[in-house]
mmCIF file of the N, C-alpha and C atoms, coordinates in Angstrom:
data_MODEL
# 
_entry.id   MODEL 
# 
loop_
_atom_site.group_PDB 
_atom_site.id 
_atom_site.type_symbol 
_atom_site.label_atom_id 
_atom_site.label_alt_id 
_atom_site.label_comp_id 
_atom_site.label_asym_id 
_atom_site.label_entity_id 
_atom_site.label_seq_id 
_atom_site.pdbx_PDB_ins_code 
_atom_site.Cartn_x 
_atom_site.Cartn_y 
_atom_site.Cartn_z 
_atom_site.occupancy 
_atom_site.B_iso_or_equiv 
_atom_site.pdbx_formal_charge 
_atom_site.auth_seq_id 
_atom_site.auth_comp_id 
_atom_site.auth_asym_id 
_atom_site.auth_atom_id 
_atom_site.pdbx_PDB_model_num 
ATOM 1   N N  . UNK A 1 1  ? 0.847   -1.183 0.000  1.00 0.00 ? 1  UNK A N  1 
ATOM 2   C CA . UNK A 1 1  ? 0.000   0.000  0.000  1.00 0.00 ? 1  UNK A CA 1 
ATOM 3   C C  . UNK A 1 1  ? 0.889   1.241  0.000  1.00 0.00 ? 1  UNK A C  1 
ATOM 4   N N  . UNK A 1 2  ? 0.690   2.028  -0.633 1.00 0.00 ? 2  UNK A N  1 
ATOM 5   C CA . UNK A 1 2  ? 1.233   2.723  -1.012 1.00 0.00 ? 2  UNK A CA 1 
ATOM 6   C C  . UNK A 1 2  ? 0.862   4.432  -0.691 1.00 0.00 ? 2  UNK A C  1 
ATOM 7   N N  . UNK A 1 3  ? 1.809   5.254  -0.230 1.00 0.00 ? 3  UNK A N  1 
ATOM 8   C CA . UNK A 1 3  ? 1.328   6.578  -0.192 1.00 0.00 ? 3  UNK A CA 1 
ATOM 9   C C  . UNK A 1 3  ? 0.974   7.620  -1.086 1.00 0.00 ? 3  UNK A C  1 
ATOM 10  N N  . UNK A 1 4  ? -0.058  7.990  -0.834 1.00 0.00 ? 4  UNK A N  1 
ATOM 11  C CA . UNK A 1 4  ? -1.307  8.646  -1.612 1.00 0.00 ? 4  UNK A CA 1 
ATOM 12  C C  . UNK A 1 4  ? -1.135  10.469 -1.216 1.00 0.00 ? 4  UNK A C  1 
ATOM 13  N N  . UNK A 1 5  ? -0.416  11.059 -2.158 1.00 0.00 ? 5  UNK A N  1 
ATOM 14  C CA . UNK A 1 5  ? 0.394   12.543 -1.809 1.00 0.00 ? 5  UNK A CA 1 
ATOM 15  C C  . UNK A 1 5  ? -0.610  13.523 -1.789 1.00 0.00 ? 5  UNK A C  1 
ATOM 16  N N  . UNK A 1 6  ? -1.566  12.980 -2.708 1.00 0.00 ? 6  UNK A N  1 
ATOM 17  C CA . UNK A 1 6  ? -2.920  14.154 -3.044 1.00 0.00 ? 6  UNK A CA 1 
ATOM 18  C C  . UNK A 1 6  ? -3.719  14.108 -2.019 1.00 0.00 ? 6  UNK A C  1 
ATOM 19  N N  . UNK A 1 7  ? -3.966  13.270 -0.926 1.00 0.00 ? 7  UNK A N  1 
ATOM 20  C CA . UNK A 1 7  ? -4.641  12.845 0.229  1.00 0.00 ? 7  UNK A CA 1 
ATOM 21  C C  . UNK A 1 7  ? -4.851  14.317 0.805  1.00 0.00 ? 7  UNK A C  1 
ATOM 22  N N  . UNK A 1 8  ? -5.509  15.066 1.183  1.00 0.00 ? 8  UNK A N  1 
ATOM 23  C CA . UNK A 1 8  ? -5.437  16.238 1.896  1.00 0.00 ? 8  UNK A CA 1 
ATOM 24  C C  . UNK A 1 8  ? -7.269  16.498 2.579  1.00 0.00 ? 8  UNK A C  1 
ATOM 25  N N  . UNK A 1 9  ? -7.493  15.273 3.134  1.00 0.00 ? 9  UNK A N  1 
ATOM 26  C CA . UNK A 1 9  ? -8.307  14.971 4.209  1.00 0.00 ? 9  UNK A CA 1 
ATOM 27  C C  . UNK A 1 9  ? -7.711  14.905 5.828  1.00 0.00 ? 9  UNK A C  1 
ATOM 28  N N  . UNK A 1 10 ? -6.607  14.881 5.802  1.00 0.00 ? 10 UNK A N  1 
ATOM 29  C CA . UNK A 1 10 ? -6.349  15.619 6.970  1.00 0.00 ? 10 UNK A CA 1 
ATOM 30  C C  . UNK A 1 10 ? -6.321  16.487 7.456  1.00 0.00 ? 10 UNK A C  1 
ATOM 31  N N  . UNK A 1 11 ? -5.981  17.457 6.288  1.00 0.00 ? 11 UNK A N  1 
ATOM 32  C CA . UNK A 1 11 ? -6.061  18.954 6.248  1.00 0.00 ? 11 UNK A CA 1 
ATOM 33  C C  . UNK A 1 11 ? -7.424  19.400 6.483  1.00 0.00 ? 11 UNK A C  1 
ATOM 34  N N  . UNK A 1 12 ? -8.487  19.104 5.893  1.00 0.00 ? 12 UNK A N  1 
ATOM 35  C CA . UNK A 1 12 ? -9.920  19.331 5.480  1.00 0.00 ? 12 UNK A CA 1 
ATOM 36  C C  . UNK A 1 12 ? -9.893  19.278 7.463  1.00 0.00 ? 12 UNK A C  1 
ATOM 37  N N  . UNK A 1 13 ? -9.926  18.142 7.757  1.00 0.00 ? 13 UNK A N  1 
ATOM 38  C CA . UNK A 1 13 ? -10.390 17.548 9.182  1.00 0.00 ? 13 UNK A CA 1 
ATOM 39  C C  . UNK A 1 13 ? -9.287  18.585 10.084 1.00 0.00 ? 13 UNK A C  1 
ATOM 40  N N  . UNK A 1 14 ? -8.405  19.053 9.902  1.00 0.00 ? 14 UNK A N  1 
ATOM 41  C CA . UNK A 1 14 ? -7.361  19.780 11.092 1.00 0.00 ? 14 UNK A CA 1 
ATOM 42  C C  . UNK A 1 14 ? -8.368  20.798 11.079 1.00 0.00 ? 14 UNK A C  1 
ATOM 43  N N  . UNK A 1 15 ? -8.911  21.588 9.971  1.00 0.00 ? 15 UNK A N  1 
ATOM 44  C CA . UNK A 1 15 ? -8.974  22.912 9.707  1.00 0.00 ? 15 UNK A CA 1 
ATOM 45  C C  . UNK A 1 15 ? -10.472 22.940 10.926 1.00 0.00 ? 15 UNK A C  1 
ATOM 46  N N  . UNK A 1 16 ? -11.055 21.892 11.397 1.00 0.00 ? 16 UNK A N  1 
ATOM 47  C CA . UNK A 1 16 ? -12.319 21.741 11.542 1.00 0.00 ? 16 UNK A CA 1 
ATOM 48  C C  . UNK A 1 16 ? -12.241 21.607 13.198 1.00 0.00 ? 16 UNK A C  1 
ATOM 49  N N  . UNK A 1 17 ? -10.489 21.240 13.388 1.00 0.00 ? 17 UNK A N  1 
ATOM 50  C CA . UNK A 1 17 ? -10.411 20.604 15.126 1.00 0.00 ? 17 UNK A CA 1 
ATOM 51  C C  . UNK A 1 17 ? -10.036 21.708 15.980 1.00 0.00 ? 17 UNK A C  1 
ATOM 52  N N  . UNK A 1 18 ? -9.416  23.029 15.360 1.00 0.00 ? 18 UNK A N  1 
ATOM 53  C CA . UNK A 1 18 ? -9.056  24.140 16.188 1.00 0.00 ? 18 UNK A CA 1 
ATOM 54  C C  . UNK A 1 18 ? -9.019  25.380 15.156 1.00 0.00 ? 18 UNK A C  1 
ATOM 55  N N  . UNK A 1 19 ? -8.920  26.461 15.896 1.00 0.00 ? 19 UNK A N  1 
ATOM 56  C CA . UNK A 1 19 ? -8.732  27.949 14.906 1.00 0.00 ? 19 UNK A CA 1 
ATOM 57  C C  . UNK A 1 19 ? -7.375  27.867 14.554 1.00 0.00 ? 19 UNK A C  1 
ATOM 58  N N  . UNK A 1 20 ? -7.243  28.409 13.236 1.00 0.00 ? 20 UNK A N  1 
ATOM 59  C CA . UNK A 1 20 ? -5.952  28.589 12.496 1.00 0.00 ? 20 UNK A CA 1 
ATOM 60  C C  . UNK A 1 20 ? -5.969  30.231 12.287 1.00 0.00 ? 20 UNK A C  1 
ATOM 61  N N  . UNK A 1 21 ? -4.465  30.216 12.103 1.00 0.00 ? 21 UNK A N  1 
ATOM 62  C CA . UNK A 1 21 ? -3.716  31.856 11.800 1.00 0.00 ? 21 UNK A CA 1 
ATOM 63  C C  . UNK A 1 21 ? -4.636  31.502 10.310 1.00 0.00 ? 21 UNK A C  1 
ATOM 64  N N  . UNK A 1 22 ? -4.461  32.670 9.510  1.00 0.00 ? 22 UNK A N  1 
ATOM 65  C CA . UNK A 1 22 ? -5.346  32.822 8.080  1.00 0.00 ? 22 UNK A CA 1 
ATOM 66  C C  . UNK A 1 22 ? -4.228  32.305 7.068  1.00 0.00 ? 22 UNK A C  1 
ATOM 67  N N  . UNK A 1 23 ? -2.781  32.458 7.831  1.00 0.00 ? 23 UNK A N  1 
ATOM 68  C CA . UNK A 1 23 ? -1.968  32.026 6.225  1.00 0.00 ? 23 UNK A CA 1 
ATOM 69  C C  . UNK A 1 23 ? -1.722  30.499 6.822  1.00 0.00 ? 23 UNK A C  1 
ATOM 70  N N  . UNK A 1 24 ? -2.003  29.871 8.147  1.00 0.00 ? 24 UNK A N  1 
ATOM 71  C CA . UNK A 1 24 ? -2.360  28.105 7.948  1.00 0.00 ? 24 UNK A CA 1 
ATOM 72  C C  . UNK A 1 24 ? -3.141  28.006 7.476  1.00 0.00 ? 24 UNK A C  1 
ATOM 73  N N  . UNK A 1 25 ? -4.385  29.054 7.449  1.00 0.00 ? 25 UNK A N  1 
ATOM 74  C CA . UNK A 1 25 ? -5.886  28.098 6.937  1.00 0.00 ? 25 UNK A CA 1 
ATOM 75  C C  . UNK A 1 25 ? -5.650  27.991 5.308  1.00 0.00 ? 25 UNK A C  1 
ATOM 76  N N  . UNK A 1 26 ? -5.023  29.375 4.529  1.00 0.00 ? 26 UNK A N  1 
ATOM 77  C CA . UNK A 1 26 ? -4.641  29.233 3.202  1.00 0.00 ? 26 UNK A CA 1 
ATOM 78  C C  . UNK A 1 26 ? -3.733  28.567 2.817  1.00 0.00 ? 26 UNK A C  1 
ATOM 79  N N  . UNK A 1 27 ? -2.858  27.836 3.705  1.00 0.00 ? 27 UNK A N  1 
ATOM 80  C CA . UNK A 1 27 ? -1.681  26.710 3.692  1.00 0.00 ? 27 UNK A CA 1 
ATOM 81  C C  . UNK A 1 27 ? -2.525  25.531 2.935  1.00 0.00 ? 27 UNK A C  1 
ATOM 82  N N  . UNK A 1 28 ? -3.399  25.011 4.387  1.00 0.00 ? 28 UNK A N  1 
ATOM 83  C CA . UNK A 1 28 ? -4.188  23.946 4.276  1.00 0.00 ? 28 UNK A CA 1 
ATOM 84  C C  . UNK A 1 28 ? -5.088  23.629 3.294  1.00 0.00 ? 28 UNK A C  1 
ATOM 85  N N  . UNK A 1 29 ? -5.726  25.080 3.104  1.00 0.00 ? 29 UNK A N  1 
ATOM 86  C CA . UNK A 1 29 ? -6.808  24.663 1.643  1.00 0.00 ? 29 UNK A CA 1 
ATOM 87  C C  . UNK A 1 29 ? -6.144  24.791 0.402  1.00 0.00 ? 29 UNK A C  1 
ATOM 88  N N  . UNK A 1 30 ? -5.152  25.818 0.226  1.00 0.00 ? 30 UNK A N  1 
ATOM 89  C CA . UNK A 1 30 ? -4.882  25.897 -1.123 1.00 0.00 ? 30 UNK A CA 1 
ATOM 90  C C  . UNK A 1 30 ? -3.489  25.135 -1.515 1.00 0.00 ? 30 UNK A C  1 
ATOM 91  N N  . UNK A 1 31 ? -2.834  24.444 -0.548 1.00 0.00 ? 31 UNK A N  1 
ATOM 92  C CA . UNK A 1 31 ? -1.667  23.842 -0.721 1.00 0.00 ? 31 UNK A CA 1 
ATOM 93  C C  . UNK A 1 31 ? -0.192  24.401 -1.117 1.00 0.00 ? 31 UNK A C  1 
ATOM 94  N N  . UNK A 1 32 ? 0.675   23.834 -0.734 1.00 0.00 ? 32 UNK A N  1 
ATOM 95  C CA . UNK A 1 32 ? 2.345   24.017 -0.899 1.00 0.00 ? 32 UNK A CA 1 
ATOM 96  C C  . UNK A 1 32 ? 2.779   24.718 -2.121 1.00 0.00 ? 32 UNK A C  1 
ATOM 97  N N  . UNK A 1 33 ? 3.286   25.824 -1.898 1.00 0.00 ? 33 UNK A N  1 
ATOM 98  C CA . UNK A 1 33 ? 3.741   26.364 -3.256 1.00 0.00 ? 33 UNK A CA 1 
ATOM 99  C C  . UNK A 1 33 ? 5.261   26.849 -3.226 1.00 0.00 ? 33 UNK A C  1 
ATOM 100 N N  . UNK A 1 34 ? 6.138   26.193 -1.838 1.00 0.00 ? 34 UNK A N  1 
ATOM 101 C CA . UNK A 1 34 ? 7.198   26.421 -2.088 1.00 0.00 ? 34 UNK A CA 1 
ATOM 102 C C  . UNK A 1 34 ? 7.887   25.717 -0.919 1.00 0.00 ? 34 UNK A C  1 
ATOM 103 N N  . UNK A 1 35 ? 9.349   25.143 -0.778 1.00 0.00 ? 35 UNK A N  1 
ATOM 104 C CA . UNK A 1 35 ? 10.168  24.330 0.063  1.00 0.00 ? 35 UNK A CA 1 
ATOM 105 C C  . UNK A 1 35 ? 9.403   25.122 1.705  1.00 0.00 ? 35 UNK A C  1 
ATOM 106 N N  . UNK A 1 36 ? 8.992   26.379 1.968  1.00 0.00 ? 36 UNK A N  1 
ATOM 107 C CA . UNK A 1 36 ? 8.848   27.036 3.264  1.00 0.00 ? 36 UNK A CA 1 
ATOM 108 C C  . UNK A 1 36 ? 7.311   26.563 3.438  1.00 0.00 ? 36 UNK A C  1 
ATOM 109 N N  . UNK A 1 37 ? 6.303   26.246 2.477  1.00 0.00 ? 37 UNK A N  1 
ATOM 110 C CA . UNK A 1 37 ? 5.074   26.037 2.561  1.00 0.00 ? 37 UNK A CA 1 
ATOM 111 C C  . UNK A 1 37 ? 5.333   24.422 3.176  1.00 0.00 ? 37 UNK A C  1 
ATOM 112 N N  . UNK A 1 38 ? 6.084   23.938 2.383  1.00 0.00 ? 38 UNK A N  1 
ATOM 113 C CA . UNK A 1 38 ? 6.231   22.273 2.991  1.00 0.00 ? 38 UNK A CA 1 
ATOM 114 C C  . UNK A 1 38 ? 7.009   22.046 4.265  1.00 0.00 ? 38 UNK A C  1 
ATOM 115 N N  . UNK A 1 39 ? 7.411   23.064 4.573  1.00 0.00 ? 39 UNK A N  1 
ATOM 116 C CA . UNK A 1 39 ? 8.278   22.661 6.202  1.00 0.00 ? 39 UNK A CA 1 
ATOM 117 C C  . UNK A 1 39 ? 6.879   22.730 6.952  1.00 0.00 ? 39 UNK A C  1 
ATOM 118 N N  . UNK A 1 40 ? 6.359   24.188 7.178  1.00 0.00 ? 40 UNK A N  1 
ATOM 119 C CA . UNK A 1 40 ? 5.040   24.424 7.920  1.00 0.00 ? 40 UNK A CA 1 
ATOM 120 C C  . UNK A 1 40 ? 3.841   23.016 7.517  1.00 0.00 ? 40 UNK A C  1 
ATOM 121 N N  . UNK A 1 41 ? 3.813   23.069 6.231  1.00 0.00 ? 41 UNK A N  1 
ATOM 122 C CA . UNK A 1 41 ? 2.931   21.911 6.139  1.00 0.00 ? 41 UNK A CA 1 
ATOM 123 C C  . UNK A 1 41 ? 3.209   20.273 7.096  1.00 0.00 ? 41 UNK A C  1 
ATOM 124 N N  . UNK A 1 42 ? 4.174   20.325 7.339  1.00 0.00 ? 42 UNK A N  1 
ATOM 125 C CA . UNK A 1 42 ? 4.405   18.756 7.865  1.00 0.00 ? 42 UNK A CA 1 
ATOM 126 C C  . UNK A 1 42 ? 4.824   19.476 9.237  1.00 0.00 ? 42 UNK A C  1 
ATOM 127 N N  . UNK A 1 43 ? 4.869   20.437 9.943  1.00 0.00 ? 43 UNK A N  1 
ATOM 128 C CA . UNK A 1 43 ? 4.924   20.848 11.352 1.00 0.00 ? 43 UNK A CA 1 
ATOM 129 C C  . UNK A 1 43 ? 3.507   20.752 11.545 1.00 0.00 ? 43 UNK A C  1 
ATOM 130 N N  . UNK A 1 44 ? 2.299   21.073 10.580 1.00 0.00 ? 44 UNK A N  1 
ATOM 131 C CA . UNK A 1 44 ? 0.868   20.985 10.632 1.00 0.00 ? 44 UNK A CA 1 
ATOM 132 C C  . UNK A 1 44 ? 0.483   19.733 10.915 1.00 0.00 ? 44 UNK A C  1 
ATOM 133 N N  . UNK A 1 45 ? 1.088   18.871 10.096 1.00 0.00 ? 45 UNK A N  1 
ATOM 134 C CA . UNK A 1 45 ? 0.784   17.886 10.039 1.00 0.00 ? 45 UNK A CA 1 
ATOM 135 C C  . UNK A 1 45 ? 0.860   16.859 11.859 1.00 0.00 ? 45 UNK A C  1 
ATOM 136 N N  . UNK A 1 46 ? 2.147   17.360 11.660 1.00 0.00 ? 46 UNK A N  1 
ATOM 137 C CA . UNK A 1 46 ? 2.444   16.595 13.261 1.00 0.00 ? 46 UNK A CA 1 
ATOM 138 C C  . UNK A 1 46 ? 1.824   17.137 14.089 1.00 0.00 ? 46 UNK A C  1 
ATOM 139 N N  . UNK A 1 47 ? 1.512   18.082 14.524 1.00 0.00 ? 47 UNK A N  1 
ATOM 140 C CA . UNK A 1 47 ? 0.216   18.870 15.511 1.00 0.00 ? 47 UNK A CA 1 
ATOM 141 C C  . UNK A 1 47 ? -0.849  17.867 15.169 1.00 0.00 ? 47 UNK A C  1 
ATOM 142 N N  . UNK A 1 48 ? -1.689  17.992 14.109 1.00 0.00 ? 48 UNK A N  1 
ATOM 143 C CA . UNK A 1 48 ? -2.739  17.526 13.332 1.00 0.00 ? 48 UNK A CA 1 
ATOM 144 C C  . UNK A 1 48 ? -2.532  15.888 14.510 1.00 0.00 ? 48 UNK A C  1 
ATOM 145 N N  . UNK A 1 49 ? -1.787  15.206 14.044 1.00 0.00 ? 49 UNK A N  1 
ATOM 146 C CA . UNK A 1 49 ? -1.448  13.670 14.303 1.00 0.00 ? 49 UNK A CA 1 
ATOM 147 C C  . UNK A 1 49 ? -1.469  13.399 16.200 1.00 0.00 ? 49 UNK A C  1 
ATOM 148 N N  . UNK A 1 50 ? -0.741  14.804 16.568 1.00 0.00 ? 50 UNK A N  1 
ATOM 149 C CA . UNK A 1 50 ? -1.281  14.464 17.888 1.00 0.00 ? 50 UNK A CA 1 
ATOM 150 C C  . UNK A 1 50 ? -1.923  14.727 18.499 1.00 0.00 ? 50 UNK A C  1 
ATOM 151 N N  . UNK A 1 51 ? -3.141  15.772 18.001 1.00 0.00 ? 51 UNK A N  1 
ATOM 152 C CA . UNK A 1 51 ? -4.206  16.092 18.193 1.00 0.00 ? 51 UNK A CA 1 
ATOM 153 C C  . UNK A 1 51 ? -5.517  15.139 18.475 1.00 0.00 ? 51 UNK A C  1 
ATOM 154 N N  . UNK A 1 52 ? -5.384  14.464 17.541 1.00 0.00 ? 52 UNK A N  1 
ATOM 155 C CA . UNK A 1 52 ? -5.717  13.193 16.775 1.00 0.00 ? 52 UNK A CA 1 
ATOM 156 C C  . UNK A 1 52 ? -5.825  12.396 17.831 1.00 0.00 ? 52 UNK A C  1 
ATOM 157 N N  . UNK A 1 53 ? -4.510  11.786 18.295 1.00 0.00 ? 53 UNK A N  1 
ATOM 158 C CA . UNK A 1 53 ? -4.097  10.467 19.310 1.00 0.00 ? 53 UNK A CA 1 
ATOM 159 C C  . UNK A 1 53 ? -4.955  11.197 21.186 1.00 0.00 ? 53 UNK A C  1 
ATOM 160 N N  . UNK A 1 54 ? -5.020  12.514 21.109 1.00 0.00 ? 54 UNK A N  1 
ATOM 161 C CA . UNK A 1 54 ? -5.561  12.910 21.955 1.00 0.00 ? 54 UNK A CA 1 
ATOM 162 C C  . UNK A 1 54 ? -6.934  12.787 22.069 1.00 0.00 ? 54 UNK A C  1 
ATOM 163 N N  . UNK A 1 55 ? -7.364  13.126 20.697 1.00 0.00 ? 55 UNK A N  1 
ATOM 164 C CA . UNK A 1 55 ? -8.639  12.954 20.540 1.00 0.00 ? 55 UNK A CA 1 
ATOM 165 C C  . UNK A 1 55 ? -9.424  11.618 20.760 1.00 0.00 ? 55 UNK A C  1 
ATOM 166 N N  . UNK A 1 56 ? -8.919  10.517 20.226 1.00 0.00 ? 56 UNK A N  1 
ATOM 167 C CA . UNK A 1 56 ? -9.304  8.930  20.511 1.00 0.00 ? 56 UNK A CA 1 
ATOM 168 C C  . UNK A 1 56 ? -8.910  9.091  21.206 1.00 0.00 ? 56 UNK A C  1 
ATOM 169 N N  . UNK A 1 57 ? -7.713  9.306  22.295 1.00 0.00 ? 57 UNK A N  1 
ATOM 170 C CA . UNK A 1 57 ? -7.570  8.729  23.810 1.00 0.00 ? 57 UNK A CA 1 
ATOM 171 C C  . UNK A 1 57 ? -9.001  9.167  24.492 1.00 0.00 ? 57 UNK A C  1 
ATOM 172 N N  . UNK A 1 58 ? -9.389  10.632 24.508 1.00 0.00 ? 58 UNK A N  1 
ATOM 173 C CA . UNK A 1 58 ? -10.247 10.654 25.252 1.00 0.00 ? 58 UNK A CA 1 
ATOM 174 C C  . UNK A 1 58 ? -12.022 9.958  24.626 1.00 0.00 ? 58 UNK A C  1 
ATOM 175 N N  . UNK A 1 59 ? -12.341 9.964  23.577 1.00 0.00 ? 59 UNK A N  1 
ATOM 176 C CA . UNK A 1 59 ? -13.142 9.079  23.203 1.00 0.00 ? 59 UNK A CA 1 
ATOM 177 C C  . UNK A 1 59 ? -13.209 7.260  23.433 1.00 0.00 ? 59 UNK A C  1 
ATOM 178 N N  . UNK A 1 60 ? -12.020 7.059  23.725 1.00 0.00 ? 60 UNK A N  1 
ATOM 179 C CA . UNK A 1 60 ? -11.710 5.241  24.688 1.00 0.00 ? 60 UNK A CA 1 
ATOM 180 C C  . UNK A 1 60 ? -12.134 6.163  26.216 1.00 0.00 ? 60 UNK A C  1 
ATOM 181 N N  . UNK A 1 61 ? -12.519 6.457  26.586 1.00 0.00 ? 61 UNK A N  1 
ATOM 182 C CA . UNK A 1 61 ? -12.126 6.647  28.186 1.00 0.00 ? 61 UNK A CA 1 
ATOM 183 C C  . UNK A 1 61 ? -13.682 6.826  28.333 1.00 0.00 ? 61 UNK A C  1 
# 
């Protein structure tokens, strides 16, 4: 299985779990347009991911 780059349902779902600055929210919807857009994008990402693991922890409990 293989990774799927166009995937940007995480993004859709981050944008929905907390307030964003306006140039993350235009990060997230309109996508990477340069090496500085993709650093922030995958610092998003990892927030996003442990947001996430927080989120099911407290939904098991």
């Amino acid at each position: 299985m293989g990774t799927q780059w166009d995937d940007n349902s995480w993004q859709k779902d981050f944008l929905n779990m907390k307030s964003h600055s306006p140039a993350d929210a235009k990060l997230l919807m309109g996508g990477v347009k340069g090496l500085k857009d993709a650093w922030r994008l995958g610092a998003l990402h990892v927030e996003y991911e442990r947001l996430k693991k927080i989120q099911e922890e407290r939904q098991q409990q």
